[in-house]
PASEBA-1860 file (N, C-alpha, C; in nm, 3 decimals):
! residues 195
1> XXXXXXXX> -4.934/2.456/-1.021/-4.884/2.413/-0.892/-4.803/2.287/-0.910 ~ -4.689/2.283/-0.883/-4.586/2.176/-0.858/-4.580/2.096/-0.701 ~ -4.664/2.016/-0.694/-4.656/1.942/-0.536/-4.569/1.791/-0.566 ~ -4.472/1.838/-0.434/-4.354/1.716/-0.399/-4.370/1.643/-0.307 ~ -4.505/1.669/-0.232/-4.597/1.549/-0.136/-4.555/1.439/-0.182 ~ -4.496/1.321/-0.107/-4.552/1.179/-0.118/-4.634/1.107/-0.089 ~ -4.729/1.221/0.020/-4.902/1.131/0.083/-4.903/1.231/0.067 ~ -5.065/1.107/-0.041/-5.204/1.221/-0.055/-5.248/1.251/0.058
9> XXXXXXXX> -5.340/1.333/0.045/-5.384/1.383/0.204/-5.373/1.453/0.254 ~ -5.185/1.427/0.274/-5.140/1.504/0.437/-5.100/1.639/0.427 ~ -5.086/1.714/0.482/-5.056/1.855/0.533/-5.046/1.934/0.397 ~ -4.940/1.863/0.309/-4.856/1.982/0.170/-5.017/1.924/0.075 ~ -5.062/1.840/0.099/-5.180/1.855/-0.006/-5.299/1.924/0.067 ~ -5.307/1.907/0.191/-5.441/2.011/0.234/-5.385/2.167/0.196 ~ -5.264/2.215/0.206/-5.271/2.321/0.161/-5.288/2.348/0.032 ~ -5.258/2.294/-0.050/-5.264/2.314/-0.174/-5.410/2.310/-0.237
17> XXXXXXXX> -5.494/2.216/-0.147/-5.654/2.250/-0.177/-5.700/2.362/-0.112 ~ -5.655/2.389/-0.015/-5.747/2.576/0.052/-5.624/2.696/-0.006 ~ -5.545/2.627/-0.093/-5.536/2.761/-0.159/-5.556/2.783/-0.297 ~ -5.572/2.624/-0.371/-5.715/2.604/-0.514/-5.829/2.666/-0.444 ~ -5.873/2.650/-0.357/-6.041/2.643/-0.320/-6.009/2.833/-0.314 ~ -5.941/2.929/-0.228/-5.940/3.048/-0.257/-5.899/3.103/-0.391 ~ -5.842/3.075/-0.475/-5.739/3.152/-0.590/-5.913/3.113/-0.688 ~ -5.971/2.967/-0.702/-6.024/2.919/-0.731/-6.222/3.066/-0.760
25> XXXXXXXX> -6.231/3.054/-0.589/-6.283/3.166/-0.579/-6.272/3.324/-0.622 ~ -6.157/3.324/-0.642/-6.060/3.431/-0.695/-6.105/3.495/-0.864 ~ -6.146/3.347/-0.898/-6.092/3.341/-1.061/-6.036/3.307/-1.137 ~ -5.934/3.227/-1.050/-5.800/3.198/-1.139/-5.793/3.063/-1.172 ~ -5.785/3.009/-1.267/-5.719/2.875/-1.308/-5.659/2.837/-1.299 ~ -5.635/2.687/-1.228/-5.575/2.608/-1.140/-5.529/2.475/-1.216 ~ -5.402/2.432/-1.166/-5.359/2.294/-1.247/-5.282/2.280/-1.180 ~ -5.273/2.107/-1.100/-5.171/2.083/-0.995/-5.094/1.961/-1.107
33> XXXXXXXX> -4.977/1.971/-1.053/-4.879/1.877/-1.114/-4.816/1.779/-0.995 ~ -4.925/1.664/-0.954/-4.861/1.588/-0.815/-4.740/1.532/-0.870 ~ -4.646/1.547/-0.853/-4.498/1.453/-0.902/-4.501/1.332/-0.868 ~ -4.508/1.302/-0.753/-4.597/1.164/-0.686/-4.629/1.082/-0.823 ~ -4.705/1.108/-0.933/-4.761/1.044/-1.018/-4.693/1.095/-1.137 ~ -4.581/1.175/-1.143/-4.580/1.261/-1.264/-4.427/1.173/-1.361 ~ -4.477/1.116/-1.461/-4.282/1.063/-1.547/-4.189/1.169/-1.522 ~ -4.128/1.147/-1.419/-3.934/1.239/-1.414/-3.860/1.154/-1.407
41> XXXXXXXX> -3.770/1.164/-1.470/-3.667/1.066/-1.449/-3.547/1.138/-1.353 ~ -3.434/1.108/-1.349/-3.300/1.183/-1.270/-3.232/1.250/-1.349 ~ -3.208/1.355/-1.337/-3.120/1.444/-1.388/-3.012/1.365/-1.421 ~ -2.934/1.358/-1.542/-2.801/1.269/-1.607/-2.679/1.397/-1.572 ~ -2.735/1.530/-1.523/-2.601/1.614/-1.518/-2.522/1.613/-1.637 ~ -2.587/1.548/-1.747/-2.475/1.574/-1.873/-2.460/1.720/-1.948 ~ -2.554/1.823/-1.891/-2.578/1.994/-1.938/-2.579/2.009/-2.070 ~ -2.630/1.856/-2.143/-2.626/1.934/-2.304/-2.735/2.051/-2.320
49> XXXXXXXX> -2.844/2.035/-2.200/-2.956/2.168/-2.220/-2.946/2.296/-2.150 ~ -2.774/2.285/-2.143/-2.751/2.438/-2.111/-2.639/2.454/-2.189 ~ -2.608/2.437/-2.311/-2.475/2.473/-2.411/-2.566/2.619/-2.476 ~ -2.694/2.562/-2.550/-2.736/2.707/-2.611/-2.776/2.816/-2.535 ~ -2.722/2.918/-2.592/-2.747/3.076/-2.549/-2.928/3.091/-2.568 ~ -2.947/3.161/-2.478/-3.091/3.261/-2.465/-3.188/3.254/-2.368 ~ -3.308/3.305/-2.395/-3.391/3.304/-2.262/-3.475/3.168/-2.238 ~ -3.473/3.113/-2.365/-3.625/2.988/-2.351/-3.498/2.862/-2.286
57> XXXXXXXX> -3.601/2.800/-2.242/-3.522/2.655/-2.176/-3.458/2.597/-2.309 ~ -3.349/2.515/-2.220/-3.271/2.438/-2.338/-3.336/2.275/-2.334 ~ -3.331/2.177/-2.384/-3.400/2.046/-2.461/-3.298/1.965/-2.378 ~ -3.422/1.894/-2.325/-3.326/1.807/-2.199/-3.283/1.655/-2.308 ~ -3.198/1.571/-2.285/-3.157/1.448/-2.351/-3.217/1.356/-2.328 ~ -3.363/1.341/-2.223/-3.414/1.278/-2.142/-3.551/1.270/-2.224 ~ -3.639/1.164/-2.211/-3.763/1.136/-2.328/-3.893/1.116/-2.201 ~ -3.926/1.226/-2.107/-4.006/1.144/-2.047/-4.099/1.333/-2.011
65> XXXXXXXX> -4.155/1.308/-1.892/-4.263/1.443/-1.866/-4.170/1.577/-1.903 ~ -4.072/1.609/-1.875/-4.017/1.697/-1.816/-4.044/1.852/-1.921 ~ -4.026/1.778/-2.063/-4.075/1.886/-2.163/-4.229/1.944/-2.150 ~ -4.319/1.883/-2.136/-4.436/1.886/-2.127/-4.464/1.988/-1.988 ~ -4.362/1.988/-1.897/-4.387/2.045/-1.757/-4.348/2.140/-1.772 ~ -4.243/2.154/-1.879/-4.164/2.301/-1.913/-4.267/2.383/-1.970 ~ -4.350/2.332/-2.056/-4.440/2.418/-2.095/-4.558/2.414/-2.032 ~ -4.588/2.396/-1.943/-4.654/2.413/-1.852/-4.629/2.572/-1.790
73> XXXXXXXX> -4.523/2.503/-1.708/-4.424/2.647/-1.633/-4.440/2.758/-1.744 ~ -4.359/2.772/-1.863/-4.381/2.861/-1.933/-4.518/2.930/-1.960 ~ -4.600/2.896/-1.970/-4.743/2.945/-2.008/-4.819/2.986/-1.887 ~ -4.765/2.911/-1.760/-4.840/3.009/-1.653/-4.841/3.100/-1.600 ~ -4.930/3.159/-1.593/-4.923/3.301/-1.523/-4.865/3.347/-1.385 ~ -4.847/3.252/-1.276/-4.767/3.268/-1.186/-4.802/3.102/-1.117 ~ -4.717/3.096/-1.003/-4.678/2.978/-0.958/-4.680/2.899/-0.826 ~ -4.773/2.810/-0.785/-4.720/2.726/-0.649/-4.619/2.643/-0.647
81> XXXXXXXX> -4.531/2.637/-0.571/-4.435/2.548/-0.536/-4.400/2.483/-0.408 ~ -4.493/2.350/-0.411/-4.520/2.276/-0.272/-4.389/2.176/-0.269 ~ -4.342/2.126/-0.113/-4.296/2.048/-0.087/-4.271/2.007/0.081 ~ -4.289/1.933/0.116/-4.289/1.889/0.258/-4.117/1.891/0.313 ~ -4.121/1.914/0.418/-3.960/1.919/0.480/-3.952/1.782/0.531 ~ -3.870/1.706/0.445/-3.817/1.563/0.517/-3.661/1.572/0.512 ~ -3.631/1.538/0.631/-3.493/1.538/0.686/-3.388/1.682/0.669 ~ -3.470/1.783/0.672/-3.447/1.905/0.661/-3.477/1.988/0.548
89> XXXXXXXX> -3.512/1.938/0.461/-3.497/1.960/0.328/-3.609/1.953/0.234 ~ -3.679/1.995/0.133/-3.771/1.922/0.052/-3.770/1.797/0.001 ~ -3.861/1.753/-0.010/-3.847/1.600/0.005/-3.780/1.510/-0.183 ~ -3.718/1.399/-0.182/-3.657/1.360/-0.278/-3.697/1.385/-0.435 ~ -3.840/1.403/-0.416/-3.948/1.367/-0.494/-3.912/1.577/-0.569 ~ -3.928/1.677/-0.475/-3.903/1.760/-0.506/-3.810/1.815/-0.565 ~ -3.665/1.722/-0.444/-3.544/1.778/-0.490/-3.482/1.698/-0.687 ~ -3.528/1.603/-0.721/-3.531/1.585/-0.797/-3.643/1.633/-0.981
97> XXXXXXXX> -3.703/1.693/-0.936/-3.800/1.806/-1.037/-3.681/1.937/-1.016 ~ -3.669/1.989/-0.900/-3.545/2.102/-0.925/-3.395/2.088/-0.970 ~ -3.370/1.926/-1.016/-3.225/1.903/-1.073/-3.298/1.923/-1.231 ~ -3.398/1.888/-1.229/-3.437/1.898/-1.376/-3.419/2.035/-1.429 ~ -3.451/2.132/-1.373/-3.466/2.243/-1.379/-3.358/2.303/-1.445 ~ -3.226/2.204/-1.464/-3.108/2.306/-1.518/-3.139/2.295/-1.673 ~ -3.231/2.312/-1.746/-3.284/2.322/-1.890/-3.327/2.487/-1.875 ~ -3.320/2.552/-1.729/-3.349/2.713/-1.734/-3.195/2.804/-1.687
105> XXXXXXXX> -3.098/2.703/-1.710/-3.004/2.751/-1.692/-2.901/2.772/-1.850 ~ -2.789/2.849/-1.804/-2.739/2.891/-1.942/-2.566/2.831/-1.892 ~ -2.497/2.719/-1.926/-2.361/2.689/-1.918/-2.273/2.671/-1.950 ~ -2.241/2.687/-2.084/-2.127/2.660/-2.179/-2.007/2.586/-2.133 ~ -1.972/2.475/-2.204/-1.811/2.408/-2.144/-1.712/2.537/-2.156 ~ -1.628/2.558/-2.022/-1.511/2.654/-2.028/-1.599/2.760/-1.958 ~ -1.743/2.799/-1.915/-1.748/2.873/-1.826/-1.754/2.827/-1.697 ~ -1.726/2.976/-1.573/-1.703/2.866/-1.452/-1.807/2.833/-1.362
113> XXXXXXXX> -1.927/2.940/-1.396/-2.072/2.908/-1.348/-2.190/2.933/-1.473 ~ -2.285/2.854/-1.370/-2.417/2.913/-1.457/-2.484/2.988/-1.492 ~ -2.555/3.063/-1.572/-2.620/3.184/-1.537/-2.801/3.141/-1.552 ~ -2.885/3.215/-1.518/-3.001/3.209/-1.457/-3.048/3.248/-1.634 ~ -3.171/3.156/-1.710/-3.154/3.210/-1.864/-3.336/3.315/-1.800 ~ -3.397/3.345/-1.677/-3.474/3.429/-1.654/-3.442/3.549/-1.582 ~ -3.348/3.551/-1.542/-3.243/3.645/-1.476/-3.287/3.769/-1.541 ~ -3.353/3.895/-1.457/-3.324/4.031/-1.514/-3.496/4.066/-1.617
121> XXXXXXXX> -3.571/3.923/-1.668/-3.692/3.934/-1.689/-3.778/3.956/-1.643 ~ -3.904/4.002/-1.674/-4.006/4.036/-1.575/-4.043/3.926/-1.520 ~ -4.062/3.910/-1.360/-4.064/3.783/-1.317/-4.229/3.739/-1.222 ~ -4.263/3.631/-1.278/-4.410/3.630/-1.242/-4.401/3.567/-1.060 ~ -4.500/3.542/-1.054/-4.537/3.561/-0.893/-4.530/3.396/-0.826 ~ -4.426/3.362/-0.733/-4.498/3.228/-0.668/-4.514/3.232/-0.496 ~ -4.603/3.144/-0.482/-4.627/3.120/-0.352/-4.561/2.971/-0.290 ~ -4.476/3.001/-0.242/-4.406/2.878/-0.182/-4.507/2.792/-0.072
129> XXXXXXXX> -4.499/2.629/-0.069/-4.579/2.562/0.041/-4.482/2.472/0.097 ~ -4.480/2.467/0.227/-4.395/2.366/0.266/-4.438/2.323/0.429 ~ -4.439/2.231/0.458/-4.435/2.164/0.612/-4.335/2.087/0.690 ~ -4.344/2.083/0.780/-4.287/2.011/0.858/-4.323/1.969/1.011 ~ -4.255/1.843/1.115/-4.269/1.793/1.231/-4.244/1.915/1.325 ~ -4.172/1.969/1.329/-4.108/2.107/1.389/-4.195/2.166/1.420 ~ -4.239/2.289/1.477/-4.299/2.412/1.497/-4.228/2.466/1.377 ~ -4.342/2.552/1.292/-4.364/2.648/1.177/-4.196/2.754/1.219
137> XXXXXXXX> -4.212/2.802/1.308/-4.075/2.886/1.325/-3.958/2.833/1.343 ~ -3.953/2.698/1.396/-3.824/2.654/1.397/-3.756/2.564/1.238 ~ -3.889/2.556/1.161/-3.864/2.473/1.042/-3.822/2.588/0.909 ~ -3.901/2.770/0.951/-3.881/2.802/0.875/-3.694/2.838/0.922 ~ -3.641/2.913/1.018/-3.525/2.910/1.026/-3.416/2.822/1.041 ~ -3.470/2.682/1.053/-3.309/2.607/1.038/-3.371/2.507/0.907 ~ -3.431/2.470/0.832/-3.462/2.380/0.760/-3.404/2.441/0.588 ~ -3.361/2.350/0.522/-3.288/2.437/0.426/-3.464/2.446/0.289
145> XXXXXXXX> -3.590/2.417/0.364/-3.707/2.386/0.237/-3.751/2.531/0.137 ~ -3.743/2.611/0.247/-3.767/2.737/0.203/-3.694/2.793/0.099 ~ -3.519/2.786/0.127/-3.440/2.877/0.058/-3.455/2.757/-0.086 ~ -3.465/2.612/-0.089/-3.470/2.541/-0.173/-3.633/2.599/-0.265 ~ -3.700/2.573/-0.223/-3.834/2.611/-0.257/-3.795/2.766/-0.340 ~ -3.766/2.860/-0.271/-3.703/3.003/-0.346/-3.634/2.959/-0.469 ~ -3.519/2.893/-0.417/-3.402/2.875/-0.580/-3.460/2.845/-0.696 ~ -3.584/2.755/-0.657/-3.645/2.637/-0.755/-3.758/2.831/-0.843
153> XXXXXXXX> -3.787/2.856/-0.759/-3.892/2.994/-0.828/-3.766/3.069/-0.876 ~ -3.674/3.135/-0.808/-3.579/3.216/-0.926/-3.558/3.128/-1.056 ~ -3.501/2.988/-1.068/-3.494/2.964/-1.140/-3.582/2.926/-1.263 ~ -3.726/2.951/-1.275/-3.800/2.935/-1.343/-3.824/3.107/-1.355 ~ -3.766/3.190/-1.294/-3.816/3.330/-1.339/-3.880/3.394/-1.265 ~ -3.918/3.320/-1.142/-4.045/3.362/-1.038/-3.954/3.439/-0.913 ~ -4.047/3.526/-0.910/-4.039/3.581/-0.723/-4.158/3.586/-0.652 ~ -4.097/3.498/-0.537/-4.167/3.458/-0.420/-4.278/3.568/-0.335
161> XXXXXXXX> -4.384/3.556/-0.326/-4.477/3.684/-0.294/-4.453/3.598/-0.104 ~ -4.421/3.489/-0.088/-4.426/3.433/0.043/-4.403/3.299/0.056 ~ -4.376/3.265/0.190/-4.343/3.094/0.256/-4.470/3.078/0.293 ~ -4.572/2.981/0.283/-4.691/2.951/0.445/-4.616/2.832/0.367 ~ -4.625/2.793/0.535/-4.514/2.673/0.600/-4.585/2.636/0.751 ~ -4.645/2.484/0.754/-4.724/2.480/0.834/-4.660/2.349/0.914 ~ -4.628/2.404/1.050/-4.559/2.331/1.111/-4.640/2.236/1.238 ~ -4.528/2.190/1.321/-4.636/2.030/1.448/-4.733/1.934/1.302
169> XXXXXXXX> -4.674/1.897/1.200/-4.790/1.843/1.120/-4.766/1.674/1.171 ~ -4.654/1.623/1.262/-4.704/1.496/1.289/-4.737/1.480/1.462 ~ -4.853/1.572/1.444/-4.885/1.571/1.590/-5.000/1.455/1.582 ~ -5.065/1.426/1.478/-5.169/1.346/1.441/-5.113/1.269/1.303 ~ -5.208/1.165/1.325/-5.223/1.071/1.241/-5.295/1.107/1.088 ~ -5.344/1.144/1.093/-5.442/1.242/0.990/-5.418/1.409/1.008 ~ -5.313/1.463/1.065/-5.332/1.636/1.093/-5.418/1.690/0.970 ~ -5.451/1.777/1.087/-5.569/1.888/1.012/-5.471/2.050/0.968
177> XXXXXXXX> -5.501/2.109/0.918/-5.493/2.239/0.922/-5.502/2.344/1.023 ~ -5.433/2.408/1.112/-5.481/2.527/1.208/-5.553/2.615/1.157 ~ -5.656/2.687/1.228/-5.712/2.816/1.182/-5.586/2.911/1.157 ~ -5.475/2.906/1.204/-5.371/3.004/1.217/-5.314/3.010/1.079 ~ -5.310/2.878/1.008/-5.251/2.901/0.864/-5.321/2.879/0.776 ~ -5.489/2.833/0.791/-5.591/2.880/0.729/-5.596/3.054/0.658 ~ -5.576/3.127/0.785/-5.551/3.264/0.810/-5.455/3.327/0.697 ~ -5.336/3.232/0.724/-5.230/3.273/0.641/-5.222/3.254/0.511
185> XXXXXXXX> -5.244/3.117/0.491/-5.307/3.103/0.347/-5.394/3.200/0.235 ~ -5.498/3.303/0.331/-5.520/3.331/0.259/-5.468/3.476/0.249 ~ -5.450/3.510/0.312/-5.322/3.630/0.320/-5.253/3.619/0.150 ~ -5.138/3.494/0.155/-5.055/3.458/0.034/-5.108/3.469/-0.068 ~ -5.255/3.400/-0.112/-5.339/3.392/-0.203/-5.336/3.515/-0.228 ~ -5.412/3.637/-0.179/-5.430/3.741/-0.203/-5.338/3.861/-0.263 ~ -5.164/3.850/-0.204/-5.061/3.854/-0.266/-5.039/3.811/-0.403 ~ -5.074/3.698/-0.428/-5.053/3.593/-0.540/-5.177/3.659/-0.634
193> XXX> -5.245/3.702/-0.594/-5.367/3.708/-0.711/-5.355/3.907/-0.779 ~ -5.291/3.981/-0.607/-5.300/4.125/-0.687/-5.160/4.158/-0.780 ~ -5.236/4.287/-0.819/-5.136/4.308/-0.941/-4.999/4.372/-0.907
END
């Protein structure tokens, strides 16, 4: 699990514990990666880790978590990908772990795009998490967190089994969870866990 929360606590981390606490029940082995705490530095955009050809990630120029996270990603069996909707969007903290991400891309100087280096592989399973101030329906159709949250799973190889996206989360000071996406949560889980 990749969480782009900046408070502990709030909403994108309660989900991410009732859907450890089900998968958990499940069977499955669990490992969250809070970014919040995690060495990333900023993407330099210099693409020397997309000149080589093939499927495995290319070697970022950068000396800090990011290798270590790669193999992470690589070795898991399928995937959460949390992030809270601030100012429409996943939050900085997120959008910056998905600039990293171009070490799963393939770019050669003189071509005119990138290509996807998981593209066309068998692609393992993620469950997208995301919140927002909004109502759940108005955040999932105008907020760009979702389709960001998606790009970030194609590009590691993953397809999305679902969004739970739990919206009104600054109705309180502490918000709780609804039974409604309690509900849903475990719906996703269950997606996420069959074959």
């Amino acid at each position: 699990m990749v969480n782009g929360s900046y408070r502990e606590g709030g909403v994108t981390d309660q989900l991410i514990a009732l859907v450890i606490e089900q998968l958990d029940s499940g069977g499955a082995e669990t490992e969250v990666i809070n970014l919040r705490d995690y060495p990333l530095e900023f993407c330099l955009n210099c693409r020397e880790c997309m000149q080589l050809p093939g499927s495995a990630p290319g070697k970022c120029v950068l000396d800090d978590g990011m290798a270590a996270l790669v193999e992470r990603i690589e070795a898991a069996d399928a995937y959460i990908l949390a992030a809270p909707t601030n100012f429409g969007s996943v939050s900085a903290l997120f959008k910056r772990f998905m600039e990293r991400l171009a070490v799963y891309g393939y770019w050669p100087w003189g071509q005119p795009a990138p290509k996807f280096r998981k593209a066309g592989g068998v692609a393992k399973k993620a469950l997208l998490i995301s919140s927002s101030a909004a109502p759940g329906l108005i955040g999932r159709w105008l907020y760009a967190s979702g389709k960001q949250l998606r790009t970030a799973a194609k590009t590691i190889g993953a397809k999305p089994v679902g969004l739970l996206f739990s919206g009104m989360s600054s109705q309180q000071a502490q918000p709780r969870l609804s039974p409604r996406t309690i509900s849903a949560a475990s719906s996703m889980v269950h997606k996420l866990l069959s074959r």
